[in-house]
C-alpha positions, 0 to 999 in steps of 0.5 A: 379684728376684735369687736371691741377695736371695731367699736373703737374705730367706728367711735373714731370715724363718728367723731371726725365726721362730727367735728366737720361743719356742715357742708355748704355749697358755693353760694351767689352772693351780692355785696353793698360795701362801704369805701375806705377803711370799711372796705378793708375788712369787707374785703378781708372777709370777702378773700376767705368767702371766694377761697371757700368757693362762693361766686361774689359781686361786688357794687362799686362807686365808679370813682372809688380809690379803694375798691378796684373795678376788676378783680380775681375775688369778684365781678363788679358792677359801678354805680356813679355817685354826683361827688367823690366822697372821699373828697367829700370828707376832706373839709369836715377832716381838715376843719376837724383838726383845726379846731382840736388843735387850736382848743376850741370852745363849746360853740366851736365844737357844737358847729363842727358837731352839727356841721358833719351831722349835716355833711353825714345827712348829704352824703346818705342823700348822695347814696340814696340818688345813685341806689335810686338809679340803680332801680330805675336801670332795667339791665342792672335790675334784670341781672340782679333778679337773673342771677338768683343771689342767696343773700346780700352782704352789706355794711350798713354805715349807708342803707342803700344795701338794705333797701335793696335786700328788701326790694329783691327779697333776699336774706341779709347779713350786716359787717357792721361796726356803725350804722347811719346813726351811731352804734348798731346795738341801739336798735337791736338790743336793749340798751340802758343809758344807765351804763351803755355809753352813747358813742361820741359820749367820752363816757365808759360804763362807770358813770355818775349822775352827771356824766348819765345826764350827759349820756342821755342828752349825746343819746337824744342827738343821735336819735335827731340826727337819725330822725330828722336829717339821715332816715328822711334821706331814704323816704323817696327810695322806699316810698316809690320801691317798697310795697307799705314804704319802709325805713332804715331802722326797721330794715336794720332790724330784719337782719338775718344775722349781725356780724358786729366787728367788735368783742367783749375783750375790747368793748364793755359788757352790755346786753345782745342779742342771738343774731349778733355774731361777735368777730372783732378781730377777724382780719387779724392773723399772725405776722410775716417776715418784713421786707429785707430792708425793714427787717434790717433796719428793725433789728439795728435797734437792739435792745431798745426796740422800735416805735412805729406810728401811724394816723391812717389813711385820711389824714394826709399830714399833721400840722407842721408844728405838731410833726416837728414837736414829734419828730423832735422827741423820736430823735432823743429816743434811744429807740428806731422809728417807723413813722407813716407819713405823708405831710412835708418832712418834718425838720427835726427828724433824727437818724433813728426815724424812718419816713414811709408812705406805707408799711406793713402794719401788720407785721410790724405789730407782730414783730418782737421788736415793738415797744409802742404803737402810735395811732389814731385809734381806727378800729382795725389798727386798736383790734391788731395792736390787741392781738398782737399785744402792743401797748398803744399811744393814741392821738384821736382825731374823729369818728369813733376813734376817741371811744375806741382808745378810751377802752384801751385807756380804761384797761391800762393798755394804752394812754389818749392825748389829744391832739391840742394838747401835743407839744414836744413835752407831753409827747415825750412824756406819753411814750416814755410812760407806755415805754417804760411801765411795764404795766401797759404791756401787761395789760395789753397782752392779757387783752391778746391772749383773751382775745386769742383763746375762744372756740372759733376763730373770728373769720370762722365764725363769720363765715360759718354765720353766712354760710349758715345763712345760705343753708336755710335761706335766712335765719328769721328764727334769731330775729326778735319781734320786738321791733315789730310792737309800738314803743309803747307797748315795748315799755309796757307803757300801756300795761303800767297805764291800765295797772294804774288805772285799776289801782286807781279804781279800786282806792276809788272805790275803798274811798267810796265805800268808806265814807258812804258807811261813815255817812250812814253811820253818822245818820243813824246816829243823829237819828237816835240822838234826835 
């Protein structure tokens, strides 16, 4: 063999050993998840992490719907909660939808307002009880320092997972979306109000005065609520637990890394940070084959294609004369439709529309015959309908589903109708309109295929960041110092303060010499006059 070709293939073998990550070994791994729909992708992730050969623990409320108590992914270990908090919500919800269907006043949405404040204040007390109960059972605390974790992974939407990062020592890496009082970003990254709209606002990052008043003002209701009725929920646990006490905001910031379940091609451009690891859309994945029966029913619609629709899993049913008026639109569609419902059948229903209690979302997205989604406006459902490139009427309800639509709206990739304003004339309008201009489906698909073209894929990403994590036991070389400085000097409020001064001092002092001279030379003058 020639030198020349054995070069070559030395050169070749080099490449493909460069191109492989880093080996990690099977890491031990500690999860604090969230229930619902946060559970979902924990979960996601989680599949990829044990089919990558990491050993997983999973803590779980006992009477949890969603997270099961024995599974092939992870062992568990149950913790009780004094209320469901599932049931916890369904009041609030209830009440919610009410008053956004009856058009409710500026006094009526300020009560609801503080009403789930208070609602979210009792729910992280709930947490902070049972996490205290946690410490206080020597055979849970033993097997946790027993089993040597590497890291705990959590979602930070309550903050018993991160106090009991500190307490055990060990690196951390957030899923994260929301926080215990809004968007994580705002305590990690520089955030000018200017053009980073607070969550809850309605706002984008076009804003005139007015609407920066506004955000200001959303912005100072978030930092009382985290003051005031979420961060003194925590002070018993971190008190009695952690050496020099502690509080959630700085156990946000010593993060080791931040997987953020959102992106740029979704979510407006605003300053970030070398520990946020973007992943938005990660549970994504190319659709499969539909069930035979869907398949069939999905393919009756010829050209015309399907409408599917779906408000998620809390809403149990909308009112009965709003499913009516929707219903009663779908059957003058020359469309199919697949609606997830689960309130009382509605009467008005054609034999084009479908009831189901479940269907596979996924797919139906990924399959060509779907013209529009109708939706809430969750994040795992806005995040797939971008990856598979459908054009999206969003009916919000709550939380952030209203913000999540508005970036869709402002792409020209879906249309918001809120919910006091559906009625049978305004809904035919709004899927007529995404059905038939072309342009929310071309907007839509840029979104996807932008979304589709990066380096690595979103779930490769995530998991090279905790494997990562696992290599160097933590990755204090990303976190930033400033959490650490006093506000003031995070202003530079005390250098504006001493620059001021000394300017100050010195016009002071030009004042003072110049009329101790015109003093002198008014002296010197009355002395020859004189």
């Amino acid at each position: 063999m020639s030198l020349h070709r054995v070069c070559g293939v030395l050169v070749f073998f080099s490449l493909c050993l460069i191109s492989f990550p880093p080996h990690c070994h099977g890491g031990n791994i500690l999860v604090f998840p969230l229930d619902g729909s946060h559970w979902i992708n924990m979960k996601i992730l989680l599949e990829e992490l044990h089919a990558r050969g990491h050993n997983l623990t999973v803590i779980r409320e006992g009477t949890s719907r969603y997270i099961p108590e024995k599974s092939p992914l992870y062992t568990s270990i149950k913790i009780d909660l004094e209320k469901d908090l599932v049931d916890f919500f369904d009041d609030y919800l209830q009440e919610h939808v009410k008053m956004q269907r009856e058009g409710a006043s500026l006094l009526t949405h300020l009560k609801v307002t503080m009403n789930f404040i208070s609602i979210l204040s009792q729910a992280n007390s709930l947490w902070a009880d049972a996490t205290i109960k946690i410490f206080e059972d020597q055979n849970i605390m033993k097997s946790f320092i027993d089993s040597k974790y590497d890291l705990v992974l959590t979602d930070p939407g309550f903050a018993s997972g991160l106090v009991l990062a500190k307490y055990l020592n060990l690196p951390l890496v957030l899923n994260v979306r929301w926080i215990t009082s809004g968007d994580g970003h705002f305590v990690l990254a520089p955030s000018p109000l200017s053009y980073i709209p607070v969550p809850g606002s309605g706002l984008t990052d076009k804003m005139n005065f007015i609407q920066r008043v506004q955000n200001v003002l959303y912005h100072g209701i978030i930092l009382f609520q985290q003051k005031f009725m979420v961060g003194p929920c925590y002070e018993t646990l971190c008190n009695k637990y952690i050496e020099g006490g502690c509080d959630t905001i700085s156990l946000l910031q010593e993060a080791d890394i931040w997987l953020f379940r959102t992106n740029f091609v979704f979510d407006f451009p605003r300053p970030t940070m070398p520990n946020m690891v973007y992943i938005g859309g990660f549970q994504c994945k190319p659709a499969q084959p539909l069930p035979a029966d869907l398949e069939d029913f999905v393919q009756g619609a010829g050209e015309h294609g399907v409408i599917i629709m779906s408000l998620g899993a809390l809403i149990q049913g909308l009112p009965k004369e709003v499913a009516n008026e929707i219903g009663s639109v779908f059957a003058k569609l020359p469309q199919k439709v697949i609606w997830k419902h689960k309130g009382e059948r509605p009467s008005t229903l054609g034999n084009n529309t479908l009831i189901v209690d479940w269907m596979p979302q996924k797919d139906l997205l990924g399959h060509p015959q779907t013209r529009v989604f109708v939706a809430h406006g969750g994040t795992n459902g806005v995040q797939e309908a971008i990856y598979h490139g459908v054009p999206v009427l969003g009916i919000p309800l709550f939380f952030d589903q209203y913000d999540n639509l508005l970036r869709l709206q402002e792409r020209g990739a879906g249309k918001i109708l809120q919910l006091a304003d559906v009625n049978g004339n305004t809904f035919e309008q709004g899927i007529r309109e995404l059905l038939y201009q072309e342009s929310y489906r071309q907007n839509i698909q840029r979104m996807s295929r932008l979304h589709r073209d990066q380096p690595m894929a979103p779930m490769d990403q995530a998991v090279f960041w905790v494997e990562y994590v696992i290599r160097h036991k933590g990755a204090p070389h990303l976190r930033t110092e400033a959490y650490k400085m006093p506000w003031y000097s995070y202003y530079c409020v005390d250098v504006l303060l001493l620059l001021l001064t000394a300017v100050t001092v010195l016009l002071m002092s030009t004042v003072a010499v110049f009329r101790f001279l015109c003093c002198r030379r008014q002296r010197k003058t009355k002395s020859k006059q004189n």
